[in-house]
N, C-alpha and C positions, 0 to 999 in steps of 0.2 A: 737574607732574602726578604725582599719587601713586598706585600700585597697593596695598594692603592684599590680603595673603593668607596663609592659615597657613603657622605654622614648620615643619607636619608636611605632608610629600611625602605626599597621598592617592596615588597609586599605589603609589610603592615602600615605602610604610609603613614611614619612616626622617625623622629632623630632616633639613632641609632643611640641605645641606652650607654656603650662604650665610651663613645663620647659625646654625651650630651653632659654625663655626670662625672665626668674624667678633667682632670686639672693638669691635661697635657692632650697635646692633638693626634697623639698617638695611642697604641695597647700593643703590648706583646703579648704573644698566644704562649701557651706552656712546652710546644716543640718550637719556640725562638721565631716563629715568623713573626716581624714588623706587620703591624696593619698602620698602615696611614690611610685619614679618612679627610675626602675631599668635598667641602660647603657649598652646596647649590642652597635655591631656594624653599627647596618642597613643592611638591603636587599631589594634588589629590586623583585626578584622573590618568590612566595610563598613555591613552593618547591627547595632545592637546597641546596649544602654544606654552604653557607654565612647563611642562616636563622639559622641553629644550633651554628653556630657559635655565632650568635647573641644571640639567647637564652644564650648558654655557657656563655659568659660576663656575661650576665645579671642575673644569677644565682649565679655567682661570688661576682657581686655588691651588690645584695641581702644578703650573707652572710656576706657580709665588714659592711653592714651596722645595720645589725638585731646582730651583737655582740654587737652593740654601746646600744640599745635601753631594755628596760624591755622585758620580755618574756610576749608572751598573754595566755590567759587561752586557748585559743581554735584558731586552724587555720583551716583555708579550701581552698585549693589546689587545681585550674583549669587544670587538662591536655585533650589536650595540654595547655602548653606544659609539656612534660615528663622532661625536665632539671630543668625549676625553680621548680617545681612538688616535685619532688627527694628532691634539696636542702631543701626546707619546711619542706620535712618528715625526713630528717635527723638530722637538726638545731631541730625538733620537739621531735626527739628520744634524744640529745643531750643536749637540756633543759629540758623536761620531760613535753612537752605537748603534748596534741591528737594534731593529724591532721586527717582532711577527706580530702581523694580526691574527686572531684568531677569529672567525666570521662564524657567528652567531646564530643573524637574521638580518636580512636585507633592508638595515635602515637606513638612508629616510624612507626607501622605496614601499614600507610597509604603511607608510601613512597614506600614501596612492591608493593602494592597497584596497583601505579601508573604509576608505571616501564614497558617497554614492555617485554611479555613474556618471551624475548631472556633474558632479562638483570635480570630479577626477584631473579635466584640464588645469583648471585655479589652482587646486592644492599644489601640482605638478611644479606649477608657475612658480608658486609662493613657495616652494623645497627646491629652488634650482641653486641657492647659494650652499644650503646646506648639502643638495646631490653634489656637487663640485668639490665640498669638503669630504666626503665620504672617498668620492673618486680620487682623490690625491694621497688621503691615507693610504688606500688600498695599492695605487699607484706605485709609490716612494715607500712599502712597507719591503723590508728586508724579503718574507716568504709570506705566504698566506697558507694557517693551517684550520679545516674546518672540519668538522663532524657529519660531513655527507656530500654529496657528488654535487648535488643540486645549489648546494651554498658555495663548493668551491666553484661550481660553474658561473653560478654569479658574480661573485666575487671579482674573477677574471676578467668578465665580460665586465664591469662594472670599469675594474682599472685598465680597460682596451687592455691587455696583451695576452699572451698564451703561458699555457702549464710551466714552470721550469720545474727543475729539480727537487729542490726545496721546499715547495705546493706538494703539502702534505693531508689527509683525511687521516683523522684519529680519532675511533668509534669510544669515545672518554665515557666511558661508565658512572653514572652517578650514584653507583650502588653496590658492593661487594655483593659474590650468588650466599640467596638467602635461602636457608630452612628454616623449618619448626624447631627444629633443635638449636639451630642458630639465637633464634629469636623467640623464647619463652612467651606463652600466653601471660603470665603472670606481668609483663611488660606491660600490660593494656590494665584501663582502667577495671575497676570488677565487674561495673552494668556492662561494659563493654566485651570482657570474660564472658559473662553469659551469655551475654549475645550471639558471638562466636561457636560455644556450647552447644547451643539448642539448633542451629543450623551448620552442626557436624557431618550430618547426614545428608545435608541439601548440595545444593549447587550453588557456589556463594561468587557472586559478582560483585567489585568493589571498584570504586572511584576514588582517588587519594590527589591532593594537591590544589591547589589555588581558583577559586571560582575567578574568569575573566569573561568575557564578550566571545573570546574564542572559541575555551574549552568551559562549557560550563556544564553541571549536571541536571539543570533543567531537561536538556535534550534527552538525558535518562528518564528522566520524571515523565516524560510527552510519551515516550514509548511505552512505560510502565503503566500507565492509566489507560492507552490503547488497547496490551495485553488485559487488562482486569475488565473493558467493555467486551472483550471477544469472550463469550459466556462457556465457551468452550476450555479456555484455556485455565490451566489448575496453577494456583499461584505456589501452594503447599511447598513442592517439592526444590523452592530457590530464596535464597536471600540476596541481598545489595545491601551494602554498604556503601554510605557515602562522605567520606571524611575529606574535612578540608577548611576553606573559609573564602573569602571574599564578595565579592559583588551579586547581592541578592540573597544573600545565607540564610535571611528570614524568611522569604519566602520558600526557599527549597527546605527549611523545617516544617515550615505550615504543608508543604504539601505530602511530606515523608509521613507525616504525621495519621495521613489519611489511607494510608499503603499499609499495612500488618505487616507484609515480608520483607519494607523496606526501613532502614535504620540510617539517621542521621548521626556520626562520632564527634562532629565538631573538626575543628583545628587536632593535627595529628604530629607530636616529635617524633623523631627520626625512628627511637625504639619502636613506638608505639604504630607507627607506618610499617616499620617492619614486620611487627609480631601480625599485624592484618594481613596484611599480604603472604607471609604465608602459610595463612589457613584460609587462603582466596583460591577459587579454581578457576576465573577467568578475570580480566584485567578489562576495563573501559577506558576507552580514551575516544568520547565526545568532543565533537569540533562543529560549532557554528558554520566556520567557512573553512577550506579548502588551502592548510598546508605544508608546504615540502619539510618543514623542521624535525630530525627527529628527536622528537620529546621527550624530556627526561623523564616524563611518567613509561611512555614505553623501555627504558633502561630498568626501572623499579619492577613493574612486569614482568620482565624478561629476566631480572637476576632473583625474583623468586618463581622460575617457572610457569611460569604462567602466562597462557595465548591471549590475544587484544583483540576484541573487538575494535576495530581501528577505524578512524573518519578521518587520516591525515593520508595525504601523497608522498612522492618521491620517493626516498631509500628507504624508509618504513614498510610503504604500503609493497616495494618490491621485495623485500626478505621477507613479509606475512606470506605474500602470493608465492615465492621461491622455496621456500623452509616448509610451507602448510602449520603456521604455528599463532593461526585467527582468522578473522574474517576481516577482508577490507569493506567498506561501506559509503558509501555517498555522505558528503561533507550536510550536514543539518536536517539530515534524511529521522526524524524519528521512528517512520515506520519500517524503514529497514531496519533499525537497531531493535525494533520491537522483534522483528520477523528471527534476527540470528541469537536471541536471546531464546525464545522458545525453541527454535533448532538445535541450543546446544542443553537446555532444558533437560530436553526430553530425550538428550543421547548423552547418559554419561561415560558411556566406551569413547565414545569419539574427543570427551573432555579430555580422557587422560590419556589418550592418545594425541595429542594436541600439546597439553603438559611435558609429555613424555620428551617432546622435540624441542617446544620451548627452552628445556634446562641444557637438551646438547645442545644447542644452537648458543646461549647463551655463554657458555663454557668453551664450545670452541672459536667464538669470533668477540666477545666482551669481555676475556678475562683483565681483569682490572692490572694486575702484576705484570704482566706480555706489555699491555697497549703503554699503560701508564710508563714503563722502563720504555718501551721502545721511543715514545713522546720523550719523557728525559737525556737521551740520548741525542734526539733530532735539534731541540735545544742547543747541550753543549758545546755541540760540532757545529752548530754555528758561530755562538758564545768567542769559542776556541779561533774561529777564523775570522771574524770582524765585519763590520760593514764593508759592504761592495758594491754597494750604491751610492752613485755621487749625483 
């Protein structure tokens, strides 16, 4: 089994240390997976002309290199990105294997997206070659399997045709269900231990993962400073945590800094996200703008129990509203996220009634061994029966 993925670490926006200092273009992992890693250019910014570019190469690389090697019986196809995406399905048409796509997030259409008003036509204009490559992938892809209603409805509507068989939704968990016993405090650093510690007794809110334009923890910071002017409200009885990294870090430290109940962890490994979360009683998932994705932080959440205050739409904000297991919230709304932060404050019956559903919720529709087998499955029976698309 082979994994294909860029040489360039999208988060930390750096060559990936495997092969930059590797004297072969490949790494095997310790359970035998091939990683093959495909050369774009580098970007520094997430959205922008250089990141296509980058893909571009790297889709390039991809086909330089996937001529050298056998064909697989079966491929699966993450977009984003729509470039290397494409190349799969085409290389997949070209030897005569399935591909599925797997859809993601609606790119290019997220560049539209993100564009101001004014400028929304032109972008449009200037993504029509690259929408046309997207819609061909999705088009000529064997099935499309995505992680929500709202992605595969796109998806569809994207490649004009309707549902078949095959148009699969697999809620893919990015996180086995977590306990305290699972996950040792002693995993976390020891300032970090204490920290934990001393807000035993509190009501502990926590933010974990990647600061972007989307999800950032600013939006916690704007409510948190709302709550400490409202001369009423007692800060005592809550902490926040906010572990992660990216864009603006130094400022969401200078301002954490001025907050007593609120703690900055930095950059968090996988353990050390675990062991937070859970000794977390509510989950944050801050969003700038308004969308349907559901986010691998809400999977983290939800597999340590634990209800979201939520600012995203679609199949998220419907199983919050359906299960009673958070609060949905207006997408860059600080002062609502202020308002159901004191709300769940000052009720901690209602917390662990909240929690309580969370962990079923999570157990009966996430279990990772169900979905993940049943995904395996949907695979090889395709694998097993071959392209049927000409």
């Amino acid at each position: 089994m082979t994994l294909w993925t860029s040489a360039y670490d999208h988060i930390r926006k750096q060559w990936r240390e495997e092969w930059f200092n590797g004297d072969v273009k490949f790494w095997e992992m310790p359970n035998g997976l091939c990683v093959r890693f495909m050369k774009g250019c580098g970007y520094r910014k997430n959205i922008g002309p250089r990141r296509l570019a980058d893909h571009i190469l790297a889709a390039r690389d991809f086909r330089r290199q996937a001529a050298t090697l056998p064909s697989p019986d079966i491929a699966i196809a993450s977009l984003p990105d729509h470039i290397t995406a494409a190349a799969m399905v085409d290389y997949g048409k070209v030897a005569g294997f399935p591909v599925i796509v797997d859809v993601r997030d609606k790119w290019p259409d997220i560049f539209v997206d993100y564009a101001p008003a004014a400028l929304k036509p032109f972008v449009r204009a200037g993504l029509a070659r690259e929408s046309a490559r997207a819609r061909n992938a999705l088009a000529n892809a064997e099935a499309l399997v995505t992680m929500m209603q709202s992605m595969l409805d796109w998806g569809l509507a994207k490649a004009n045709r309707a549902a078949m068989a095959d148009d699969r939704i697999f809620y893919l968990a990015t996180m086995e269900a977590n306990t305290a016993q699972q996950s040792p405090i002693s995993d976390l650093a020891p300032e970090h231990q204490n920290l934990l510690n001393e807000a035993s007794s509190k009501t502990v809110f926590s933010f974990v993962g990647t600061f972007n334009k989307t999800q950032h923890p600013s939006l916690i910071l704007d409510a948190l400073e709302q709550l400490v002017d409202q001369k009423t409200f007692d800060p005592s009885g809550i902490a926040v945590m906010i572990g992660g990294d990216g864009v603006g870090a130094d400022a969401v430290r200078s301002r954490i800094d001025r907050l007593p109940f609120a703690h900055y962890l930095g950059w968090m490994r996988p353990p050390e996200m675990r062991a937070l979360l859970a000794r977390t009683d509510v989950g944050l998932l801050p969003m700038n703008f308004a969308s349907e994705a559901f986010n691998n932080k809400a999977f983290a959440y939800l597999a340590s129990g634990l209800p979201i205050l939520n600012c995203a739409d679609g199949d998220l904000a419907r199983l919050i509203a359906t299960a009673d297991i958070g609060i949905n919230l207006p997408a860059g709304d600080s002062h609502a996220i202020a308002e159901a932060i004191k709300v769940l404050a000052t009720n901690p019956t209602r917390v662990q009634q909240l929690k309580a559903r969370a962990r079923k919720v999570f157990d009966s529709e996430f279990d990772q061994r169900k979905i993940y087998n049943e995904y395996a499955d949907h695979i090889e029976t395709i694998a097993r029966r071959g392209r049927t698309k000409h």
